[in-house]
DRENDO-1510 file (C-alpha; in Angstrom, 1 decimal, always signed):
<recs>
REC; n; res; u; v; w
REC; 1; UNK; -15.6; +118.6; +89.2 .
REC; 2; UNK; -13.0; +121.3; +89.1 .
REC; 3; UNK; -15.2; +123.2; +86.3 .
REC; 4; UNK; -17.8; +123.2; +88.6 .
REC; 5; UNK; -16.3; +124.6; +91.6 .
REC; 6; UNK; -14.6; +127.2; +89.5 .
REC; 7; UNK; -18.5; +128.0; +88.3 .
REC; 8; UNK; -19.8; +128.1; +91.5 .
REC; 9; UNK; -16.6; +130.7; +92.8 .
REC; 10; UNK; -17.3; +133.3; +89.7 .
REC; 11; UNK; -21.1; +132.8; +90.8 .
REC; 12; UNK; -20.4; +133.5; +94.7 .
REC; 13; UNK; -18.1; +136.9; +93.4 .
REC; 14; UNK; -20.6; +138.1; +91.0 .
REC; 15; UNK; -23.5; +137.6; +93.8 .
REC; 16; UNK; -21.0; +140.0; +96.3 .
REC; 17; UNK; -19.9; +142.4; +93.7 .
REC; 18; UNK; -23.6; +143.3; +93.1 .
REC; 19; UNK; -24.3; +144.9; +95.9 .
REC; 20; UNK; -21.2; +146.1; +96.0 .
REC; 21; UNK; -21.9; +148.1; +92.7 .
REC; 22; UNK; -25.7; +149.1; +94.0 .
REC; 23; UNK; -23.8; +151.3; +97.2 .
REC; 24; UNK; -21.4; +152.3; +94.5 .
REC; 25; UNK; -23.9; +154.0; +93.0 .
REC; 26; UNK; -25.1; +155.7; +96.2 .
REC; 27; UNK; -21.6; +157.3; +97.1 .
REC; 28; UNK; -22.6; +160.4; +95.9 .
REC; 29; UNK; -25.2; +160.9; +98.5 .
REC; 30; UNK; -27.9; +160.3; +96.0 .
REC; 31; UNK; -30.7; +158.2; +97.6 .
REC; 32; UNK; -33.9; +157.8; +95.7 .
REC; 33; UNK; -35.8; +157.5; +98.3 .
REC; 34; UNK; -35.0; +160.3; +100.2 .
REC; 35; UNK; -33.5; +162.7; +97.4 .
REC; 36; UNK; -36.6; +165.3; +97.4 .
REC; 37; UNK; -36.8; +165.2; +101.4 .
REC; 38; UNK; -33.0; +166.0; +101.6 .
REC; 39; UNK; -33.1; +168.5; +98.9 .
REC; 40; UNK; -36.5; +170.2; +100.5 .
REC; 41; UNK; -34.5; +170.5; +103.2 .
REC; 42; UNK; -31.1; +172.3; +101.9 .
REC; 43; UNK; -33.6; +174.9; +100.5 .
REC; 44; UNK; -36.1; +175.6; +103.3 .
REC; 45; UNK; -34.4; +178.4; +105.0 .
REC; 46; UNK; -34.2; +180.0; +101.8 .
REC; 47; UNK; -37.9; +179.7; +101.1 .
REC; 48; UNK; -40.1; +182.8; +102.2 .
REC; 49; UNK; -43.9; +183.5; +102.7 .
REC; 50; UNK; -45.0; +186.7; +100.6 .
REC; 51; UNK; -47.7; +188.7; +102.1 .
REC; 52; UNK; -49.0; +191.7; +100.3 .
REC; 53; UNK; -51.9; +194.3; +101.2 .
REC; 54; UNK; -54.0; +196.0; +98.0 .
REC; 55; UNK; -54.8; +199.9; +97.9 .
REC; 56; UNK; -58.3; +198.7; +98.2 .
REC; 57; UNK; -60.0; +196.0; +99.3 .
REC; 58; UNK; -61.6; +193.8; +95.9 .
REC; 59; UNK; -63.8; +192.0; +95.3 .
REC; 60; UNK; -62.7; +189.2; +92.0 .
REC; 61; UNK; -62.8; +185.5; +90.4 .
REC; 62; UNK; -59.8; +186.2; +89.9 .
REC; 63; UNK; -58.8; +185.5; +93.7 .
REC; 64; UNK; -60.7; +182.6; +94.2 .
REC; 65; UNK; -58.2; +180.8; +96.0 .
REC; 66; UNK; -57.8; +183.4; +98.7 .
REC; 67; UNK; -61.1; +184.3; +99.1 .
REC; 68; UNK; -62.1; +180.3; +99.8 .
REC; 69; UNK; -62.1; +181.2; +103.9 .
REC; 70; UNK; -63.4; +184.3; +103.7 .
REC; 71; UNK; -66.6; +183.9; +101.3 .
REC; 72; UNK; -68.2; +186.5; +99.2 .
REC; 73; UNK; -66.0; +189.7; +100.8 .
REC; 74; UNK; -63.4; +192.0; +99.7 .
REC; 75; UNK; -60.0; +190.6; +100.1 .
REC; 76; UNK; -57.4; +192.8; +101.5 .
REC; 77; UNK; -53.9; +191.3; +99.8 .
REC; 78; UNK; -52.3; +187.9; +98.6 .
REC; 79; UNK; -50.1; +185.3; +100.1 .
REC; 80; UNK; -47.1; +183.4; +98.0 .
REC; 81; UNK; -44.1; +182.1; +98.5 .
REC; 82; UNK; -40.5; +183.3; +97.3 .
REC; 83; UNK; -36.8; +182.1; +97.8 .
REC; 84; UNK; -33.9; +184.1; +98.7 .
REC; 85; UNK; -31.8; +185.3; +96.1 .
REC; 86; UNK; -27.7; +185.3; +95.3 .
REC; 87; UNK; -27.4; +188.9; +96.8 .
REC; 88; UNK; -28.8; +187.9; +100.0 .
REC; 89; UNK; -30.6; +192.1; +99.9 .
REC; 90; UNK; -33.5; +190.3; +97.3 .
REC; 91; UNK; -36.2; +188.2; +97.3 .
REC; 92; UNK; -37.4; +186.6; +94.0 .
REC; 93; UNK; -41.3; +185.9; +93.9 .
REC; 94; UNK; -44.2; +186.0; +91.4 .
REC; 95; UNK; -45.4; +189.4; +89.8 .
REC; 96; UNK; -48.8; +187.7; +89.6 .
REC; 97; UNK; -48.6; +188.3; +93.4 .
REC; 98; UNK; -48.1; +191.9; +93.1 .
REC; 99; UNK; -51.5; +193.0; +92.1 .
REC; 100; UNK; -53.0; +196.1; +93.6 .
REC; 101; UNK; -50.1; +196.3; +96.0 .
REC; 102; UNK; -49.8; +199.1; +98.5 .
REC; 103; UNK; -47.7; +196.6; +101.3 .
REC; 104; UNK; -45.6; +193.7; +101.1 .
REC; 105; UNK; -43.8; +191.3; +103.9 .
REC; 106; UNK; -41.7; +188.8; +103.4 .
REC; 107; UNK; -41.8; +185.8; +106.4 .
REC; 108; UNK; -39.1; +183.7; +107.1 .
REC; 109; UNK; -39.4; +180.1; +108.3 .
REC; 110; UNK; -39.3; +181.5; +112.3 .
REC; 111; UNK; -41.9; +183.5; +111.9 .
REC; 112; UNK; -39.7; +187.1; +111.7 .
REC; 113; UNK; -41.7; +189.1; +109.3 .
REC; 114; UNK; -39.6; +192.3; +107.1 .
REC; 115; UNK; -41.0; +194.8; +104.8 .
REC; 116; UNK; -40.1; +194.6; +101.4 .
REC; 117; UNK; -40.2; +197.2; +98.7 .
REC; 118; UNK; -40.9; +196.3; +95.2 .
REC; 119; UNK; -38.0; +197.0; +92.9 .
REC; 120; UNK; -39.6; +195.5; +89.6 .
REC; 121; UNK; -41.6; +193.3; +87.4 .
REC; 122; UNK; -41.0; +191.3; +84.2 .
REC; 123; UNK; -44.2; +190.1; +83.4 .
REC; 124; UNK; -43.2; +187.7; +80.2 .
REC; 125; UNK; -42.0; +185.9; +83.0 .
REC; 126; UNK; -43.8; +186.4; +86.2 .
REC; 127; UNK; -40.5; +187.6; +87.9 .
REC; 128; UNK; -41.1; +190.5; +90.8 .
REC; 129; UNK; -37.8; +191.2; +92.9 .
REC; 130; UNK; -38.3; +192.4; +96.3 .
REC; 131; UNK; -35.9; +194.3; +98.1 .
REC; 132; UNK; -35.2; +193.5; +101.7 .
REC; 133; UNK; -33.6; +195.5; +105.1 .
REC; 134; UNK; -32.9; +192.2; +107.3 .
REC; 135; UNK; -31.4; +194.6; +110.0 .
REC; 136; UNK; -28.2; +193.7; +111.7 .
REC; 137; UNK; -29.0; +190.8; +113.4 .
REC; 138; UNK; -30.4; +188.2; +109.8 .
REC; 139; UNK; -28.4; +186.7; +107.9 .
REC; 140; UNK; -30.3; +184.7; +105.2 .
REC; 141; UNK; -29.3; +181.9; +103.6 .
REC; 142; UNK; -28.4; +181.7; +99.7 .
REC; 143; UNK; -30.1; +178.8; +98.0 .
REC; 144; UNK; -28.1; +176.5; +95.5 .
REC; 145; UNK; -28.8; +177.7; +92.4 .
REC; 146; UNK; -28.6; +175.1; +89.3 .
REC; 147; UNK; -28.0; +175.4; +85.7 .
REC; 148; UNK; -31.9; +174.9; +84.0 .
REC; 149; UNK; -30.2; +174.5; +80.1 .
REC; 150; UNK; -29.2; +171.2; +81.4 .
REC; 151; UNK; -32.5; +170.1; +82.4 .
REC; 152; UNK; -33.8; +166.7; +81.2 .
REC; 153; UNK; -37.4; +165.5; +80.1 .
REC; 154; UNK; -38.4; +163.1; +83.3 .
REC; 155; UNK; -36.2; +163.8; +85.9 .
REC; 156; UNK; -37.1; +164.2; +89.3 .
REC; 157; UNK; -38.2; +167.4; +90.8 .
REC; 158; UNK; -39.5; +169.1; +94.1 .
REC; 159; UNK; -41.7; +172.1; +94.5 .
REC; 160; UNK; -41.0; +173.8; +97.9 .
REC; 161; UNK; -43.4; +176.4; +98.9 .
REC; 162; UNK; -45.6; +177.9; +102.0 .
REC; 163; UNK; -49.3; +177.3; +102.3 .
REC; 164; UNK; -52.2; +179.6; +102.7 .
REC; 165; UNK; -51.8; +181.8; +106.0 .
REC; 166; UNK; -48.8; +179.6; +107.1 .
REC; 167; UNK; -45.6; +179.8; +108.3 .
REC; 168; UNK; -45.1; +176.0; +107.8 .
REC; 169; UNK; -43.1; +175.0; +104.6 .
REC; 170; UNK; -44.8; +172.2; +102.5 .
REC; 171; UNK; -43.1; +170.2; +99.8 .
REC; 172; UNK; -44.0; +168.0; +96.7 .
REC; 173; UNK; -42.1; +166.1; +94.2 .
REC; 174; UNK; -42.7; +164.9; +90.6 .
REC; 175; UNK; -40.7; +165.1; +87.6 .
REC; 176; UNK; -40.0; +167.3; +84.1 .
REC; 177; UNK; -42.9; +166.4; +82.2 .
REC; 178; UNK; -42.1; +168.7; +79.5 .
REC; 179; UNK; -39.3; +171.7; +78.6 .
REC; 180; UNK; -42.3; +173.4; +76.7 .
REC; 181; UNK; -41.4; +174.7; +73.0 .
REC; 182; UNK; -45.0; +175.5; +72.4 .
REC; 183; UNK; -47.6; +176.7; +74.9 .
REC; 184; UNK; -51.4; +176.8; +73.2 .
REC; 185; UNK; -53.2; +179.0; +76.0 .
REC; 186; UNK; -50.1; +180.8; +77.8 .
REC; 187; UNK; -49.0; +184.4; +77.2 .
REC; 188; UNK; -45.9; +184.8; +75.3 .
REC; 189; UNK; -43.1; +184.3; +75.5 .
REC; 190; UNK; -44.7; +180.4; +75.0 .
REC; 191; UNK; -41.1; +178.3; +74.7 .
REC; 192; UNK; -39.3; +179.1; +77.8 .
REC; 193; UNK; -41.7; +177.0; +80.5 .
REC; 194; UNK; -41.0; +173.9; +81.9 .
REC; 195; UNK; -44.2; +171.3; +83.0 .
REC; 196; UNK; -44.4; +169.8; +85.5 .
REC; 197; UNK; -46.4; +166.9; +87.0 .
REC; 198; UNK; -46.7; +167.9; +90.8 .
REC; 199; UNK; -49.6; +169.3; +92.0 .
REC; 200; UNK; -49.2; +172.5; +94.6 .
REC; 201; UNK; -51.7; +175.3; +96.3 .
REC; 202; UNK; -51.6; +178.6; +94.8 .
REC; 203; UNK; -50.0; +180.1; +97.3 .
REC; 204; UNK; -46.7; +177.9; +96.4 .
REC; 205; UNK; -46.2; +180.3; +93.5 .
REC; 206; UNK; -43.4; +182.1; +93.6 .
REC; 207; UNK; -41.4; +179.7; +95.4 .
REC; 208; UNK; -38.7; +177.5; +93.6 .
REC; 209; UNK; -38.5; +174.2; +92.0 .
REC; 210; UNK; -35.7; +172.4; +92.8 .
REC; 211; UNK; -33.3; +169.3; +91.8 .
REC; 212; UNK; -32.4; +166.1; +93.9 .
REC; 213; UNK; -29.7; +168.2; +95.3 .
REC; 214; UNK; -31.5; +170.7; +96.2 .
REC; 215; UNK; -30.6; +172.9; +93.9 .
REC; 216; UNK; -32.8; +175.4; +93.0 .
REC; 217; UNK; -33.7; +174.9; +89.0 .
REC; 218; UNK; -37.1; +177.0; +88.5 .
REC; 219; UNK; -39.2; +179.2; +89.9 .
REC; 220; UNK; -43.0; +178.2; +90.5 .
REC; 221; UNK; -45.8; +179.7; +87.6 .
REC; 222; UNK; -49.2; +180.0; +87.7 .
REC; 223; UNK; -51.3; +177.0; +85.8 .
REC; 224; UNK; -51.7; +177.5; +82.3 .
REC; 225; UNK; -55.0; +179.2; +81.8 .
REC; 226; UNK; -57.8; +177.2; +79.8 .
REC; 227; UNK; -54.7; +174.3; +79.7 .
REC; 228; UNK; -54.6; +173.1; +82.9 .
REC; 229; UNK; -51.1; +172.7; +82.9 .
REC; 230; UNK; -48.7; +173.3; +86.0 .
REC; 231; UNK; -45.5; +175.3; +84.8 .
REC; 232; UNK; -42.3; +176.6; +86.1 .
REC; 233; UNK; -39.8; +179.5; +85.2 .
REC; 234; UNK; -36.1; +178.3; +84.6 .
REC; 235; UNK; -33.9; +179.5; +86.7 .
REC; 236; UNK; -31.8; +180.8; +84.2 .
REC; 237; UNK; -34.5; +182.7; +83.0 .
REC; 238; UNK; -35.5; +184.4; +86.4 .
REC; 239; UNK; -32.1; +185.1; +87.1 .
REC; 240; UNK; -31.3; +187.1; +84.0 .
REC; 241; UNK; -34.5; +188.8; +84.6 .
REC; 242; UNK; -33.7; +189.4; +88.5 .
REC; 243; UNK; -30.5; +191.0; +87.2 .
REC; 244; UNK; -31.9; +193.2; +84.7 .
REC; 245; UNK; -34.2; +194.6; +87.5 .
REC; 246; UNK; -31.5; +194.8; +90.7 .
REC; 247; UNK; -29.0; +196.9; +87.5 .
REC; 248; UNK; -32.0; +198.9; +86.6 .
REC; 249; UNK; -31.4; +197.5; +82.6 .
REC; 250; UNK; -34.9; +198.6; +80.5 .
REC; 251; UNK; -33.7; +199.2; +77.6 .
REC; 252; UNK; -35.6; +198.4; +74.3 .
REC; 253; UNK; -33.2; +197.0; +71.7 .
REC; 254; UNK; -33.1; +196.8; +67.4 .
REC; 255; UNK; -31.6; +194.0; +65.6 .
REC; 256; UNK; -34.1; +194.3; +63.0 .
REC; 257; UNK; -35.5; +190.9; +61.5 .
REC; 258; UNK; -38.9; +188.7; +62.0 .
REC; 259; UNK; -37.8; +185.3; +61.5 .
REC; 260; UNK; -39.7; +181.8; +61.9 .
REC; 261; UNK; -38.1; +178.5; +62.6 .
REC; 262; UNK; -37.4; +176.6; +59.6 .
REC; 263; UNK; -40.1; +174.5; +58.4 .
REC; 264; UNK; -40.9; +171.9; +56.3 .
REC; 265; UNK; -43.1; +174.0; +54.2 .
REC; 266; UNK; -40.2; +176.3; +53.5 .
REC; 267; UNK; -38.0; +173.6; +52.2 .
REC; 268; UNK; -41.2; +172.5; +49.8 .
REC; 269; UNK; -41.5; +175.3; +47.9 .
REC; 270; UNK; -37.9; +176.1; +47.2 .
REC; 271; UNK; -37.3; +178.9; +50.6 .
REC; 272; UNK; -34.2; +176.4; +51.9 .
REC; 273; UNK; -32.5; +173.8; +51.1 .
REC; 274; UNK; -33.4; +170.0; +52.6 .
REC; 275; UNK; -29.8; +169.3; +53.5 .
REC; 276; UNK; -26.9; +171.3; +54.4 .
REC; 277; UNK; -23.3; +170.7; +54.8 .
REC; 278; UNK; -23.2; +173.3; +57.7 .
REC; 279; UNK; -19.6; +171.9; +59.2 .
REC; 280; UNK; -17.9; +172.1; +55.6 .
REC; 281; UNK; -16.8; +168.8; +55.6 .
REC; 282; UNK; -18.3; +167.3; +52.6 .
REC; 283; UNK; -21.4; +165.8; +54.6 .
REC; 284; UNK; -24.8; +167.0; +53.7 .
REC; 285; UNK; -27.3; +166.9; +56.9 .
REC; 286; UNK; -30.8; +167.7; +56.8 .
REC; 287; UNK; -31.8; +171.5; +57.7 .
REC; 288; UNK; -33.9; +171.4; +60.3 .
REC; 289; UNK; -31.9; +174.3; +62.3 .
REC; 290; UNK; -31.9; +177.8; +62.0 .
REC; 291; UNK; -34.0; +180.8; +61.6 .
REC; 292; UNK; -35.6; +181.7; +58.3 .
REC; 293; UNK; -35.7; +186.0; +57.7 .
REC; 294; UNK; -39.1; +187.4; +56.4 .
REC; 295; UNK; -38.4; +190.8; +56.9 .
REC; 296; UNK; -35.8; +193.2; +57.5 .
REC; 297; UNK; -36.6; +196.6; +58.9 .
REC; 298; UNK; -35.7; +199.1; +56.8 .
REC; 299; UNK; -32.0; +201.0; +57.7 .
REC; 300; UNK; -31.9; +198.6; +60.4 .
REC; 301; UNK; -28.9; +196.8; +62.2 .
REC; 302; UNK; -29.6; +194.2; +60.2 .
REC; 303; UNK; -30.5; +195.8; +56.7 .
REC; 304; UNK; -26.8; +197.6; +57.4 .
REC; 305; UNK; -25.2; +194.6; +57.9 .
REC; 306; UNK; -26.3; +193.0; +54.7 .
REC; 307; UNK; -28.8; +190.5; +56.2 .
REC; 308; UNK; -31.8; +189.6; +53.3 .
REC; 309; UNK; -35.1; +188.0; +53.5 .
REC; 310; UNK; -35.1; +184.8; +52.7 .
REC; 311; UNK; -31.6; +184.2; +55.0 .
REC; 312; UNK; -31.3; +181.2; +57.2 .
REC; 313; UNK; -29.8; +182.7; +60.4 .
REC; 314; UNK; -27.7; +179.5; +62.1 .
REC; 315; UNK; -25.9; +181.1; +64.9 .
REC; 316; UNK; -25.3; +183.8; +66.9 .
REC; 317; UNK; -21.7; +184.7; +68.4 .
REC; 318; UNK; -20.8; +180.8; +67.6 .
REC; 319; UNK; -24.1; +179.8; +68.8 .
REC; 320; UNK; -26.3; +177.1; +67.1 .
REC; 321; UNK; -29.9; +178.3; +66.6 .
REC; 322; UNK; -31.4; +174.6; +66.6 .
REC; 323; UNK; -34.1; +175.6; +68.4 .
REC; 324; UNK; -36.8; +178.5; +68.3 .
REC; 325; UNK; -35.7; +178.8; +72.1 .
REC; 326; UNK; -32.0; +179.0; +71.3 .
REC; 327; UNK; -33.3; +182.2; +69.2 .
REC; 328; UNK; -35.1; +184.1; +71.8 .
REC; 329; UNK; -33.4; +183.3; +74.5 .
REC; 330; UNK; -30.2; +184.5; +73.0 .
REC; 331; UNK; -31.6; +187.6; +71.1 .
REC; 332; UNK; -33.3; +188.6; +74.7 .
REC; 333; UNK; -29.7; +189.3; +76.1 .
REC; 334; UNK; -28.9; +191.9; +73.4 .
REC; 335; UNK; -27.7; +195.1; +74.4 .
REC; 336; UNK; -27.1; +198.3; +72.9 .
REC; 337; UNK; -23.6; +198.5; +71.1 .
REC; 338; UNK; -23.1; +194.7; +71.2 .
REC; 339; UNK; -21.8; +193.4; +68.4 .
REC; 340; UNK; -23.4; +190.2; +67.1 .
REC; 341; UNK; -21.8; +188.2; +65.0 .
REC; 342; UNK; -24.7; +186.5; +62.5 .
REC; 343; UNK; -23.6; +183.4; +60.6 .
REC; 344; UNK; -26.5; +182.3; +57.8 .
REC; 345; UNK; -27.1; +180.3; +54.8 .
REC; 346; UNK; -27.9; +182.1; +51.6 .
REC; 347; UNK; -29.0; +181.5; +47.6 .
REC; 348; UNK; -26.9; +182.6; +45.5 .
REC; 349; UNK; -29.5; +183.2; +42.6 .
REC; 350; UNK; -27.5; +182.9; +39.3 .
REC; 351; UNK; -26.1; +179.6; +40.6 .
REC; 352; UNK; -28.9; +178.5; +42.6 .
REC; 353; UNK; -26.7; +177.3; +45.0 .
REC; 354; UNK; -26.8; +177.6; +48.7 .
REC; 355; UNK; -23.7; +178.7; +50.8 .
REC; 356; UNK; -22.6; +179.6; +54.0 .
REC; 357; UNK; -22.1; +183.6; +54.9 .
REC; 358; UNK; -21.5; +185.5; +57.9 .
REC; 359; UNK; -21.8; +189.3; +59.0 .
REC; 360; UNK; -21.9; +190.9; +62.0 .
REC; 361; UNK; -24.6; +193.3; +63.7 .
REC; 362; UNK; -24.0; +196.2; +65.9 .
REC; 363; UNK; -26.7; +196.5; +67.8 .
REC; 364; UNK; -28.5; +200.0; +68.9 .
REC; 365; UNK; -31.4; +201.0; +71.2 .
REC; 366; UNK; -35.1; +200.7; +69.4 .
REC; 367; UNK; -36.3; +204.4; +69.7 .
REC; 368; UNK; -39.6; +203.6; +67.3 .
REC; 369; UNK; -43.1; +204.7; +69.0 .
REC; 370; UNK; -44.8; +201.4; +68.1 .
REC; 371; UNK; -44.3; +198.2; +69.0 .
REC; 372; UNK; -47.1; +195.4; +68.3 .
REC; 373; UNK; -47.8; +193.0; +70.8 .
REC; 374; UNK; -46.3; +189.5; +69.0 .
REC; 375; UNK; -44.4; +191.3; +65.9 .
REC; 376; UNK; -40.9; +192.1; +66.3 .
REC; 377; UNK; -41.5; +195.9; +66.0 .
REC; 378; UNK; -37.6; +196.2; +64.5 .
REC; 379; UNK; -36.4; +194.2; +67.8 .
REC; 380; UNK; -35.6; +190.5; +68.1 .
REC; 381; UNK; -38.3; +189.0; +68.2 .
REC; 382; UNK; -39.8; +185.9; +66.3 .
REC; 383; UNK; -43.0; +186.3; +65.0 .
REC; 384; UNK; -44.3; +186.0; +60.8 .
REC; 385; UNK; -46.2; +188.2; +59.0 .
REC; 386; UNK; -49.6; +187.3; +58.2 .
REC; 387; UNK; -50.0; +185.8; +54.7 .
REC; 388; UNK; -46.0; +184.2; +55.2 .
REC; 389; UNK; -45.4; +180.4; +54.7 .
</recs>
């Protein structure tokens, strides 16, 4: 009898401590079924309507989506969404928006309306910064703004943005469908998107995606052309390129190398080694990291610094390159005079044996006339020559 009583006292615990757990869980303020509604509503007063006038009025496909009301005549500008940025003076929206522009307003939330000048573009990205006199009187709020490296596949998102010819601010919610490494149908840069499933007007572009906190983790993209798929700037992304606009930085740099991630087809026919023991501790590990060099510009950063076709470049600065998006989105941040410091794997070819080999790279400003759309043109880039395995 004593058993069971004993059994029937660890039961009645465990039946208490259960619930006890489940609001355990909660004490961070995380509520799934109110998460996106709370974050939607740290971020709304950051979250602007963008209205632009065109030099002309025109007449285009293109802008189906704003000329739905108004039928077959000229439309006269665009309306978007944007978000405040860190240095409260800036508004971060789409450059897709700024087509044609002669005028621009940004709205807030109360229906005060500012001009805005534009102070640049990054088109790789669809980044525009606007530049904003609030007056005295405005004070607008900074968003939270995340850290989108740390992003997961399948975690829950919100898209906050304003609808056509609205001062009301809608939101959605969905989650990471993808942290896109290839793009068929999207203009390059292709790895540096992230998919989502939520759906959203046109006129949310240029607003932000956001976290369950409501921090602020992407901007909104236009769909994917001939792909049909919804995509989203990280934030770390528009923020680099935000900054490069506000500090005026333009400047084209040469490291001097086309490279393609490694392969299996390189491995096959004797280019790199299947396994490496990268960590020097006796412990082979397959090779699928790393950059493999088929060119070097001639008298190049790299050609100085001893780097050779055939190289498998495996970090930068301490820096793992496991990832064709570790590459570009590292080499995008070079500057002139930095000094890189270029770990790689290399054959030695009287012993046919692989080792490990570092040099470092002193980068300089690219001064050559050309540069071809999708080759490296001496710069960082990532692109193989026709003809290359």
């Amino acid at each position: 009898m004593s058993g069971r009583i004993a059994s029937l006292v660890v039961m009645l615990v465990a039946s208490l401590l259960v619930p006890a757990l489940c609001f355990a869980q909660d004490d961070d303020g995380y509520k799934p079924d109110t998460a996106v509604a709370d974050a939607a509503s740290l971020v709304r007063p950051s979250v602007v309507a963008v209205e632009t006038r065109f030099d002309e009025p025109v007449l285009s496909t293109k802008y189906a989506f704003w000329q739905f009301f108004r039928g077959p005549r000229p439309l006269y500008g665009l309306w978007g969404s944007g978000f405040i940025y860190s240095d409260p003076n800036y508004v971060i929206t789409a450059s897709g928006l700024m087509d044609h522009v002669e005028y621009i307003r940004v709205i807030l939330e109360d229906g005060r309306s500012f001009q805005a000048e534009l102070l640049g573009e990054n088109e790789d990205f669809n980044v525009a910064v606007l530049k904003v006199d609030w007056g005295p009187d405005v004070v607008p709020q900074i968003p939270a703004f995340g850290d989108s490296s740390k992003l997961k596949l399948g975690q829950p998102i919100g898209l906050v943005g304003k609808p056509l010819f609205s001062l009301d601010t809608f939101a959605t919610s969905g989650v990471l469908s993808a942290i896109r490494k290839e793009m068929p149908g999207a203009d390059e840069p292709t790895d540096e998107f992230l998919q989502f499933d939520a759906s959203y007007q046109l006129s949310y572009v240029g607003g932000p995606i956001i976290d369950v906190y409501g921090n602020i983790i992407g901007m909104i993209d236009f769909t994917a052309g001939g792909v049909n798929l919804n995509l989203g700037v990280p934030i770390n992304e528009v923020m680099q390129a935000a900054e490069n606009i506000i500090l005026d930085i333009e400047e084209d740099v040469l490291f001097g190398v086309e490279v393609q991630f490694m392969a299996q087809g390189i491995k096959e026919i004797g280019l790199a080694p299947f396994t490496f023991d990268l960590e020097g501790d006796g412990e082979a590990e397959d090779l699928d990291y790393g950059m493999w060099v088929s060119y070097i510009v001639p008298n190049s950063p790299a050609d100085i610094a001893g780097l050779k076709v055939g190289d498998i470049i495996t970090s930068l600065d301490g820096v793992l390159i496991d990832s064709r998006y570790a590459y570009n989105s590292y080499t995008r941040d070079f500057r002139v005079g930095q000094l890189v410091m270029v770990e790689y794997i290399r054959k030695n070819e009287a012993t046919e044996e692989w080792y490990l080999d570092q040099t470092q790279v002193q980068i300089v400003e690219d001064t050559s006339a050309e540069d071809e759309e999708g080759e490296d043109g001496g710069g960082a880039g990532s692109m193989l020559p026709p003809g290359h395995p």
